[in-house]
MOPAC internal coordinates of N, CA, C and O (Angstrom, degrees):
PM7 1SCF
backbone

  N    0.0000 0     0.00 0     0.00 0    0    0    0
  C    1.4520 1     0.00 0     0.00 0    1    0    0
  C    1.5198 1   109.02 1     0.00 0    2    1    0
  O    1.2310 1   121.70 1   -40.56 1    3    2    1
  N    1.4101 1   114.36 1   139.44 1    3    2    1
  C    1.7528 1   129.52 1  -174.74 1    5    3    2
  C    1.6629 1    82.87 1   -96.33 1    6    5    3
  O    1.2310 1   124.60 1   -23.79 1    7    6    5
  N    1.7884 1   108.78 1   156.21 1    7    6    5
  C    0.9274 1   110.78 1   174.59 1    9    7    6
  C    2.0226 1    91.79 1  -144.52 1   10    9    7
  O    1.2310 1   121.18 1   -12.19 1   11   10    9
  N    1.1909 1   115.35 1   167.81 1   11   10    9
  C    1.9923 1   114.55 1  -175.28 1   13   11   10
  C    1.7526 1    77.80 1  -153.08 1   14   13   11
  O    1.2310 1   126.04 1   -64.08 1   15   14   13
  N    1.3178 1   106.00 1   115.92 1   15   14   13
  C    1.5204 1   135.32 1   143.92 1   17   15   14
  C    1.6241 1   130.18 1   -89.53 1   18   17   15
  O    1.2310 1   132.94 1   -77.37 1   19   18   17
  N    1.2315 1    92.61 1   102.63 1   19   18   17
  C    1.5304 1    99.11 1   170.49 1   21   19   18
  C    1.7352 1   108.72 1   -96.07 1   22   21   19
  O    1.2310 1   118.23 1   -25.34 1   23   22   21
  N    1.7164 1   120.97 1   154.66 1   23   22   21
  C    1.3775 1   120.32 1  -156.12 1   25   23   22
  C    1.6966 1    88.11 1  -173.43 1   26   25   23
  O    1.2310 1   129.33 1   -60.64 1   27   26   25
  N    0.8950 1    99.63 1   119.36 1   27   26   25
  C    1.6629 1   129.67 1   151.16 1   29   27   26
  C    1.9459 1   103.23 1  -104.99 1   30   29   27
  O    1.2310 1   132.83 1   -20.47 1   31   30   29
  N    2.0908 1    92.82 1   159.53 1   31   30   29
  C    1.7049 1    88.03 1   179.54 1   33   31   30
  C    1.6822 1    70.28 1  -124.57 1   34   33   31
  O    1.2310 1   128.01 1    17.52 1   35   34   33
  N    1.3124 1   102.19 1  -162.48 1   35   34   33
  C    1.4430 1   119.56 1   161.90 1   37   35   34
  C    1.4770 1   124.09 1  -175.46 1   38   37   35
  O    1.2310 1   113.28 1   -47.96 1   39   38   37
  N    0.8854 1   130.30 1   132.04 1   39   38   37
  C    1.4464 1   121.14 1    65.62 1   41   39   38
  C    1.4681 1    99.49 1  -118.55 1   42   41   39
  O    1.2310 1   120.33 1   -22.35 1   43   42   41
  N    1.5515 1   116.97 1   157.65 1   43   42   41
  C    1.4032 1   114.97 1  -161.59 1   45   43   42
  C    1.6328 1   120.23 1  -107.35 1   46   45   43
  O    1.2310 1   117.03 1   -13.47 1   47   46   45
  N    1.1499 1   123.25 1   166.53 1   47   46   45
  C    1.3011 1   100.35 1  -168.60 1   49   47   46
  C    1.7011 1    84.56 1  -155.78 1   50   49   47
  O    1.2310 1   117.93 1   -42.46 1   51   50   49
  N    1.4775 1   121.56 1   137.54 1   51   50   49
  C    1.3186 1   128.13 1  -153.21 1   53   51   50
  C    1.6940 1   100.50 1   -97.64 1   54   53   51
  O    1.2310 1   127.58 1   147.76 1   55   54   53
  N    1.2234 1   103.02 1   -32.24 1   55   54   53
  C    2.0775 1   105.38 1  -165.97 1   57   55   54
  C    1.6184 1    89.62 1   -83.67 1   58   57   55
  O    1.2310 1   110.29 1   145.85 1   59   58   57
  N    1.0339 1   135.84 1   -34.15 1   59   58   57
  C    1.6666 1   130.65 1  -171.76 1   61   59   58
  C    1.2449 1   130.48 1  -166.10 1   62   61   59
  O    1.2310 1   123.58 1   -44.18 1   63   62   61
  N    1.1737 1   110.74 1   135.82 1   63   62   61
  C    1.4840 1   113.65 1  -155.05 1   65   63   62
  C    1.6796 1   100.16 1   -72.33 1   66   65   63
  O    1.2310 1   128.48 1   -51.13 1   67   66   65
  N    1.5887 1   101.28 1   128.87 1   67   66   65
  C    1.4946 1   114.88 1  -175.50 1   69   67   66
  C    1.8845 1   110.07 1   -67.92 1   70   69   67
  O    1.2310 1   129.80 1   -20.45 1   71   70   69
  N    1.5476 1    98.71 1   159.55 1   71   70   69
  C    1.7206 1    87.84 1  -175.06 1   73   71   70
  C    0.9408 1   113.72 1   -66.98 1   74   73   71
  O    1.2310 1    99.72 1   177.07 1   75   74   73
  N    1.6299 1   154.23 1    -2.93 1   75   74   73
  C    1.2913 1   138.89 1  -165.22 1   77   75   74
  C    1.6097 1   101.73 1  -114.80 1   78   77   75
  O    1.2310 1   115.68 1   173.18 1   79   78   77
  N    1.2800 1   125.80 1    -6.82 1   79   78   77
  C    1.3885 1   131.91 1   163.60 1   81   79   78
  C    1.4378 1   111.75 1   -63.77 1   82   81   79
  O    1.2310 1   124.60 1   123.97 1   83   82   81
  N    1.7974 1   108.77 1   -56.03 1   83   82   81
  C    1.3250 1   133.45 1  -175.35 1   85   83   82
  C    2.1358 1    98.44 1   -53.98 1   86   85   83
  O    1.2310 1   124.97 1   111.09 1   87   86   85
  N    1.5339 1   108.06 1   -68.91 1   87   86   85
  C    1.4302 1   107.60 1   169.84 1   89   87   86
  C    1.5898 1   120.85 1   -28.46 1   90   89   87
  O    1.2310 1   124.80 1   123.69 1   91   90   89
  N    1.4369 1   108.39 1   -56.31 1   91   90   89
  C    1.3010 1   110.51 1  -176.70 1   93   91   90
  C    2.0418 1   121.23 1   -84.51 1   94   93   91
  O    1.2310 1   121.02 1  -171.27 1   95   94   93
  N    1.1474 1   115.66 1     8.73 1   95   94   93
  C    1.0035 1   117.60 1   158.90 1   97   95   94
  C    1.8287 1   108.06 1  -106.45 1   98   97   95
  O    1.2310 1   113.75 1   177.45 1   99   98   97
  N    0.9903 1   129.42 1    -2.55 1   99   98   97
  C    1.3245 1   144.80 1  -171.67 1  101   99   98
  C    1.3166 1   104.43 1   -78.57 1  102  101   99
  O    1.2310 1   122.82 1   122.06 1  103  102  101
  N    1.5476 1   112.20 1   -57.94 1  103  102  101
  C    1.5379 1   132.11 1   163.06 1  105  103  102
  C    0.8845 1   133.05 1   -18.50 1  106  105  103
  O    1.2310 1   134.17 1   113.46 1  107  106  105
  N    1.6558 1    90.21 1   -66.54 1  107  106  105
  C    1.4971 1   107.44 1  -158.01 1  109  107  106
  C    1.9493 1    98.36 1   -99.47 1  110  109  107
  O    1.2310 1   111.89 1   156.26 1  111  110  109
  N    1.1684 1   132.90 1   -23.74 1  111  110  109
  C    1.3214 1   116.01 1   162.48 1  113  111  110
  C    1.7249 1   117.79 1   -74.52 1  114  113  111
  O    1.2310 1   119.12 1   161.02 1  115  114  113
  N    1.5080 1   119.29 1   -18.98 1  115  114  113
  C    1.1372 1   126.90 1   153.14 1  117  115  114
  C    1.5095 1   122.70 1   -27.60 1  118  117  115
  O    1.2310 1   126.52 1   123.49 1  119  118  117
  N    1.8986 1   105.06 1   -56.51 1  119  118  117
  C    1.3170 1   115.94 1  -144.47 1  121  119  118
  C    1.5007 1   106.54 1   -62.43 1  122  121  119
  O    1.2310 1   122.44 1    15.98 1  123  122  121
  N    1.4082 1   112.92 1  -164.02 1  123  122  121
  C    1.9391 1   106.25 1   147.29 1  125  123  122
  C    1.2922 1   108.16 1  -101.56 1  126  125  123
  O    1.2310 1   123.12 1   -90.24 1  127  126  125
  N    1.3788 1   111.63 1    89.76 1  127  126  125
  C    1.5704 1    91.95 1  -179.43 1  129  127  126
  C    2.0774 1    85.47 1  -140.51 1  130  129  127
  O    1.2310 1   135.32 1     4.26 1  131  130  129
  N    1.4541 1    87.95 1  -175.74 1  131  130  129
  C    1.7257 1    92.86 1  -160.36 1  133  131  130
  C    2.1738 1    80.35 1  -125.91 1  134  133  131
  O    1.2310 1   131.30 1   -12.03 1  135  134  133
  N    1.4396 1    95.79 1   167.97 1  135  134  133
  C    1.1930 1   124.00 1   171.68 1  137  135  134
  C    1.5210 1   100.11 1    29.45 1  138  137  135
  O    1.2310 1   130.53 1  -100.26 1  139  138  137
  N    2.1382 1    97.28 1    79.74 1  139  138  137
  C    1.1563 1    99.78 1  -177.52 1  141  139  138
  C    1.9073 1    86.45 1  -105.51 1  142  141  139
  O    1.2310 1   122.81 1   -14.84 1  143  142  141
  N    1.0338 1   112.22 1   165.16 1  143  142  141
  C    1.4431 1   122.64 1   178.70 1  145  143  142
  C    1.6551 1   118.23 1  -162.97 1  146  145  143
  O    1.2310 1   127.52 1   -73.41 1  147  146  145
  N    1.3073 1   103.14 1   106.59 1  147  146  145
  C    1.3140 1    94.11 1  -161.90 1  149  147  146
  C    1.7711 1   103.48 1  -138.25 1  150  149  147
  O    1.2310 1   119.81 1   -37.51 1  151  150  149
  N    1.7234 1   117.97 1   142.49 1  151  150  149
  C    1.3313 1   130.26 1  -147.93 1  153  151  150
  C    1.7325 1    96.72 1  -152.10 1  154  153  151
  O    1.2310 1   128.13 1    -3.60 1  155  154  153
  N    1.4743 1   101.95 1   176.40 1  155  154  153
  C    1.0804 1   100.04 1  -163.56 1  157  155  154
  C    1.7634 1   102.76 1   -95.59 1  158  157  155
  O    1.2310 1   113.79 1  -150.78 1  159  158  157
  N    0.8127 1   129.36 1    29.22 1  159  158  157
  C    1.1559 1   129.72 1  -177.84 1  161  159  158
  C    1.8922 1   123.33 1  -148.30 1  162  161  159
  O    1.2310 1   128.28 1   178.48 1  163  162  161
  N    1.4474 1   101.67 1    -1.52 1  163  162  161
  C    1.6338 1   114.92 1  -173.61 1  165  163  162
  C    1.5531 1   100.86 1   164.80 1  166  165  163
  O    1.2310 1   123.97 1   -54.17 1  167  166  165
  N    1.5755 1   110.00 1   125.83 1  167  166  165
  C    1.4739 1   124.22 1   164.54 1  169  167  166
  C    1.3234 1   128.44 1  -102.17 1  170  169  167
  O    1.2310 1    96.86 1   -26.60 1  171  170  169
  N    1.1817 1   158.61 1   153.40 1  171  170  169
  C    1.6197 1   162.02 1  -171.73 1  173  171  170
  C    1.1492 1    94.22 1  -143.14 1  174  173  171
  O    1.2310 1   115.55 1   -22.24 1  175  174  173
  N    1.5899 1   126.05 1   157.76 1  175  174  173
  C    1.2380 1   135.55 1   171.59 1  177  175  174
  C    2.0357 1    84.54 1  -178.24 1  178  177  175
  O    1.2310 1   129.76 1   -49.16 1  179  178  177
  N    1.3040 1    98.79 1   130.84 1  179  178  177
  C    1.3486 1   117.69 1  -179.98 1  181  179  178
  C    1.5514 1   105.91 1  -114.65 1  182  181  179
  O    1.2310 1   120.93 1   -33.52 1  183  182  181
  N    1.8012 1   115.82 1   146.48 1  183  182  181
  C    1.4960 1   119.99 1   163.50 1  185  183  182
  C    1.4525 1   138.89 1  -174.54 1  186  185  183
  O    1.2310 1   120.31 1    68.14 1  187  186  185
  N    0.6427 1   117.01 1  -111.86 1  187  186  185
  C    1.7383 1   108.46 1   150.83 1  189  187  186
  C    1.3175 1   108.96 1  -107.20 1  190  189  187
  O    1.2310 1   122.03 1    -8.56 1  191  190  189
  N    1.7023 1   113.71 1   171.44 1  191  190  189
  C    1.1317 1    97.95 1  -177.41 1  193  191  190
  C    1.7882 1   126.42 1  -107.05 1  194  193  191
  O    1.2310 1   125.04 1  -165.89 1  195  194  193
  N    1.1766 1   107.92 1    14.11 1  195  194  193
  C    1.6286 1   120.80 1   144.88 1  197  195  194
  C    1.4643 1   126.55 1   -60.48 1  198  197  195
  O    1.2310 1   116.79 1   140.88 1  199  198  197
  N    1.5601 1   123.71 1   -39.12 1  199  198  197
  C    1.1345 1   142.93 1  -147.16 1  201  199  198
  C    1.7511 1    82.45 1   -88.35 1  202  201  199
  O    1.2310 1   122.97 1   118.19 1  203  202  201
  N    1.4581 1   111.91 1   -61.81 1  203  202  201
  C    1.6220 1   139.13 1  -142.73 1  205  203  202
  C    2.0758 1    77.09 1   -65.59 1  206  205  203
  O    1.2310 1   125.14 1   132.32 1  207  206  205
  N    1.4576 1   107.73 1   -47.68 1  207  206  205
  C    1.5963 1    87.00 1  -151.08 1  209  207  206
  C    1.4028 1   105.10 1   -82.54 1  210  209  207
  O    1.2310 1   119.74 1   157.42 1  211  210  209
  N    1.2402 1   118.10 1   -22.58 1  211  210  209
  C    1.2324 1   127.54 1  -176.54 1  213  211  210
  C    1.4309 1   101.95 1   -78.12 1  214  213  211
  O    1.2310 1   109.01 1   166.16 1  215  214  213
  N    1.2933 1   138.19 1   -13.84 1  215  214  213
  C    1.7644 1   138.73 1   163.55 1  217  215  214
  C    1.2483 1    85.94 1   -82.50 1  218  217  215
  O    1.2310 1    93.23 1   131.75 1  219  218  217
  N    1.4501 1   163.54 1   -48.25 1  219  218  217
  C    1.0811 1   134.46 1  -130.81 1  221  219  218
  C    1.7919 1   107.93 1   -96.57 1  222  221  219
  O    1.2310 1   133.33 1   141.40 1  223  222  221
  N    1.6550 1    91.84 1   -38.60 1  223  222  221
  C    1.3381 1   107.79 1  -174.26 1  225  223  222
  C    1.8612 1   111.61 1   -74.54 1  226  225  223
  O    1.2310 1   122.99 1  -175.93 1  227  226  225
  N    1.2995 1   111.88 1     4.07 1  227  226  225
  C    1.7016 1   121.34 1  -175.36 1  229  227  226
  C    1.8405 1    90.00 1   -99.52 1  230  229  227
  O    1.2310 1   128.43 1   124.87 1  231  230  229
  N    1.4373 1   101.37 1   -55.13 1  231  230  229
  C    1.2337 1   122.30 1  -172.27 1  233  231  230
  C    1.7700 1   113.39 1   -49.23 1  234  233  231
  O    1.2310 1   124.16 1   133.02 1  235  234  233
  N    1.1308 1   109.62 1   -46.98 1  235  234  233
  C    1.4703 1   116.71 1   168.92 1  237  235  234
  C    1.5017 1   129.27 1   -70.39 1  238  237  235
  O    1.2310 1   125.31 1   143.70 1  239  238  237
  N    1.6656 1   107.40 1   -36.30 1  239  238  237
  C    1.1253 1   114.62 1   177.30 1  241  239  238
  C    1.8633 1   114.55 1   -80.09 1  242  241  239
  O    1.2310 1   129.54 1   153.45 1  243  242  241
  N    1.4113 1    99.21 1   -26.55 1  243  242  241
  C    1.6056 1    99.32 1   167.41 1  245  243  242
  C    1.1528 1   123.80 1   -61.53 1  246  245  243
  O    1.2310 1   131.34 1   124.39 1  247  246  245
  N    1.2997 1    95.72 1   -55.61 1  247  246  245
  C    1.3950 1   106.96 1  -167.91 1  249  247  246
  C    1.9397 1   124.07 1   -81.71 1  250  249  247
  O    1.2310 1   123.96 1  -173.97 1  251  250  249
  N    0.9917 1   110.01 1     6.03 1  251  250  249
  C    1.3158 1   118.71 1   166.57 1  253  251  250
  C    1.7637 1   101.08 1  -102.61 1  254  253  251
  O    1.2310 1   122.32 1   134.39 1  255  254  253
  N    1.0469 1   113.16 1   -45.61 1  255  254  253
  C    1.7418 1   106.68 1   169.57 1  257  255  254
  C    1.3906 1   105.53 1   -62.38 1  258  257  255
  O    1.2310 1   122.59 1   172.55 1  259  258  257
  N    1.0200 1   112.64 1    -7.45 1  259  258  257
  C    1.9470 1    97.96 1   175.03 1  261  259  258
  C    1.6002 1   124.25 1  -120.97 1  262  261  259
  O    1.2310 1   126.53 1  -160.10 1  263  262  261
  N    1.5013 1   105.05 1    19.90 1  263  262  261
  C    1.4162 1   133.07 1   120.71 1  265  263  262
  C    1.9262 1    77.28 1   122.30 1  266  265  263
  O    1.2310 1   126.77 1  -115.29 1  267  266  265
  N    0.9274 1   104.58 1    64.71 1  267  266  265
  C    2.1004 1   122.59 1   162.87 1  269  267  266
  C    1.5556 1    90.75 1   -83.18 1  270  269  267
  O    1.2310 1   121.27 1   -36.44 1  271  270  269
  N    1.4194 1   115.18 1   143.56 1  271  270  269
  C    1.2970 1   125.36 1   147.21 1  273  271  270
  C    1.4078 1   114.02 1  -117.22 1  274  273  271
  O    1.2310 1   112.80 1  -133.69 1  275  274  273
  N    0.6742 1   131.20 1    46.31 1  275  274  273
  C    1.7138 1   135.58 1  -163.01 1  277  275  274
  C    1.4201 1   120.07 1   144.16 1  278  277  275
  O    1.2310 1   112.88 1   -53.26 1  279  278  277
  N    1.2098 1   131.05 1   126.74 1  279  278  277
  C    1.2246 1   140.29 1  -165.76 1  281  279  278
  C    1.4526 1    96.32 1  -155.40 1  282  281  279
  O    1.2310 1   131.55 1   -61.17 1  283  282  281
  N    1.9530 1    95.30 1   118.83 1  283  282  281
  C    1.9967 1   103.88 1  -175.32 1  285  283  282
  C    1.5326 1    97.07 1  -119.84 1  286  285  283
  O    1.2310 1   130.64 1   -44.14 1  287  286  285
  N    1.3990 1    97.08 1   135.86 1  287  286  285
  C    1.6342 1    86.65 1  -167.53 1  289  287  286
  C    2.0466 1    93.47 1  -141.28 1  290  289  287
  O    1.2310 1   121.68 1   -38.32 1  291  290  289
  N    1.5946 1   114.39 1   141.68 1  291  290  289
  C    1.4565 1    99.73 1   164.88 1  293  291  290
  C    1.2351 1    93.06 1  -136.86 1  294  293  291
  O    1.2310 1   129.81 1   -22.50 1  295  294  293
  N    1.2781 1    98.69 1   157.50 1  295  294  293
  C    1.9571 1   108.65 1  -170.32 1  297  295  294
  C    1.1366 1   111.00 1  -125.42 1  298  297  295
  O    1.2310 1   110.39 1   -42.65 1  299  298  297
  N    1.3081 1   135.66 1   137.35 1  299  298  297
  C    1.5288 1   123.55 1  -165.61 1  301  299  298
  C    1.4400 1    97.67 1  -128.81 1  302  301  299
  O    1.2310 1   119.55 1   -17.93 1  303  302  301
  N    1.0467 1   118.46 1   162.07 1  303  302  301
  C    2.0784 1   140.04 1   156.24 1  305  303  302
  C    1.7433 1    67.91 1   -80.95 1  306  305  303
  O    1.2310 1   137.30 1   -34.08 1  307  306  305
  N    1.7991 1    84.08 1   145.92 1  307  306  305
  C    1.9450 1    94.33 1   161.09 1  309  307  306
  C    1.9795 1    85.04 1  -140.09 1  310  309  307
  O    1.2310 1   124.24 1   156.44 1  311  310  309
  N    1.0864 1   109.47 1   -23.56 1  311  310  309
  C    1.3351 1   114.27 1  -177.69 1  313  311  310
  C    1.5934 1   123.91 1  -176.81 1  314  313  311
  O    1.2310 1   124.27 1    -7.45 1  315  314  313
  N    1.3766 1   109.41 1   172.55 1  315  314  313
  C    1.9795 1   109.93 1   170.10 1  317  315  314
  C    1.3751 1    97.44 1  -110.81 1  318  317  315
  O    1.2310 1   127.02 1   -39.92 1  319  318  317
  N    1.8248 1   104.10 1   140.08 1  319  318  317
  C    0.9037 1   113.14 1   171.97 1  321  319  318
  C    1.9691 1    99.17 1  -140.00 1  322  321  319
  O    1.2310 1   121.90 1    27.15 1  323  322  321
  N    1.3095 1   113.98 1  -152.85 1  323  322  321
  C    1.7093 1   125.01 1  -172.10 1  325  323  322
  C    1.4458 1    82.02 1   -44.93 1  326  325  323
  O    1.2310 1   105.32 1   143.13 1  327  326  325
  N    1.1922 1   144.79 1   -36.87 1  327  326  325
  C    1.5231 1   121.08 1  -128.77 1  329  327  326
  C    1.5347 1   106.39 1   -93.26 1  330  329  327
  O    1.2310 1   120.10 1   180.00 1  331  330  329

């Protein structure tokens, strides 16, 4: 199974990206995952779906320790694949 994560952090701050934004894009280009794309306002990163939960669950736990108050996240099936 393919999985596509979309993820906002918050609270936001317009002149520079706050540290727990920075953490959570860190993550997720870290991960193994494919068609990562990430902006200042909403990230996607698509993959299998081992890869996807195990980025999400690093991704959440970082990024609320690195002072996130909110973390919006939707996760989709996009398809089946090996996994």
């Amino acid at each position: 199974m393919r999985l596509r994560v979309e993820f906002t952090t918050e609270p936001f701050d317009l002149d520079e990206a706050p540290a727990h934004a920075v953490v959570a894009r860190e993550v997720i280009q870290a991960a193994d995952l494919d068609a990562v794309d990430v902006g200042p306002f909403g990230n996607t990163a698509e993959g299998g779906a081992d890869e996807v939960l195990t980025a999400v669950d690093s991704l959440l736990r970082r990024a609320l320790a690195s002072g996130a108050t909110r973390v919006s996240l939707q996760v989709n099936v996009i398809g089946e694949g090996s996994q």
